[in-house]
C-alpha positions as CSV (number, residue, x, y, z in Angstrom):
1,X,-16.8,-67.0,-57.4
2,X,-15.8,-63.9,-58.7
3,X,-12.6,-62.6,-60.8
4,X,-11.1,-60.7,-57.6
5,X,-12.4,-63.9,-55.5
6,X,-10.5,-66.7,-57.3
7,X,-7.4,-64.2,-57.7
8,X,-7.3,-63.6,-54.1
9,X,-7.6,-67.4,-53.5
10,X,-4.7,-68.2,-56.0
11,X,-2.4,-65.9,-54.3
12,X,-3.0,-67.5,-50.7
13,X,-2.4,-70.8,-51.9
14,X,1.0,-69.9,-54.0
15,X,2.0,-68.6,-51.0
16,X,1.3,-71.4,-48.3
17,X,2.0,-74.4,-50.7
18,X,3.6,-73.3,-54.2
19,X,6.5,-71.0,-52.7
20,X,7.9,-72.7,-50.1
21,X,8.1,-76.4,-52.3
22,X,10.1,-74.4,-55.0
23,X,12.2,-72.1,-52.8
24,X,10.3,-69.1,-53.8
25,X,10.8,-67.7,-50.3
26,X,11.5,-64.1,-50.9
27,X,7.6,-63.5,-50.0
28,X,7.5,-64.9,-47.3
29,X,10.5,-63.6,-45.8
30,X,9.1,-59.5,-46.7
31,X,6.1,-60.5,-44.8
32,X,8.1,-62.0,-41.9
33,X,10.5,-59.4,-41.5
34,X,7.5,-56.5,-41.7
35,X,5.9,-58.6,-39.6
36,X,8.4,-58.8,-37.2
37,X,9.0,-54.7,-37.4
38,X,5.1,-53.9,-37.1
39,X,3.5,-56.0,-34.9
40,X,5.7,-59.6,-33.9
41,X,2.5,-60.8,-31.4
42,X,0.4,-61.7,-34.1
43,X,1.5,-63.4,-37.0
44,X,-0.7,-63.4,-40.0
45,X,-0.6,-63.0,-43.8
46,X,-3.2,-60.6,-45.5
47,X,-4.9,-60.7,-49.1
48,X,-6.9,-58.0,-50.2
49,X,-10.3,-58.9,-51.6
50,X,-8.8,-57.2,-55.1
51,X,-6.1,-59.4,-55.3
52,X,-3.5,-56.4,-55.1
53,X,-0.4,-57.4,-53.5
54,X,0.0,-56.2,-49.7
55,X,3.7,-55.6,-49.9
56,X,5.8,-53.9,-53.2
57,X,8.1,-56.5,-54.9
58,X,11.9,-54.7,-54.8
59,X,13.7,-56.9,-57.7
């Protein structure tokens, strides 16, 4: 597996098992909300192959 690969990987399971246990929903909620704004008949969750971060993190 490559760098990018396993970084990717990382990322998709913090966010569909890490962040909701330890109420690190803020994530979660962005997506859902842009989600909702964008495109509300298809719900999905993107990860780039370079592990960059679909969405800007606002404090």
């Amino acid at each position: 597996m490559l760098f990018c690969q396993r970084e990717a990987a990382e990322t998709a399971v913090y966010l569909t098992e890490v962040a909701p246990r330890t109420g690190d929903v803020w994530i979660r909620n962005d997506l859902s909300s842009s989600n909702a704004e964008y495109n509300d008949a298809l719900n999905r969750v993107a990860v780039f192959a370079d592990s960059t971060p679909p969405w800007p993190r606002t404090a």
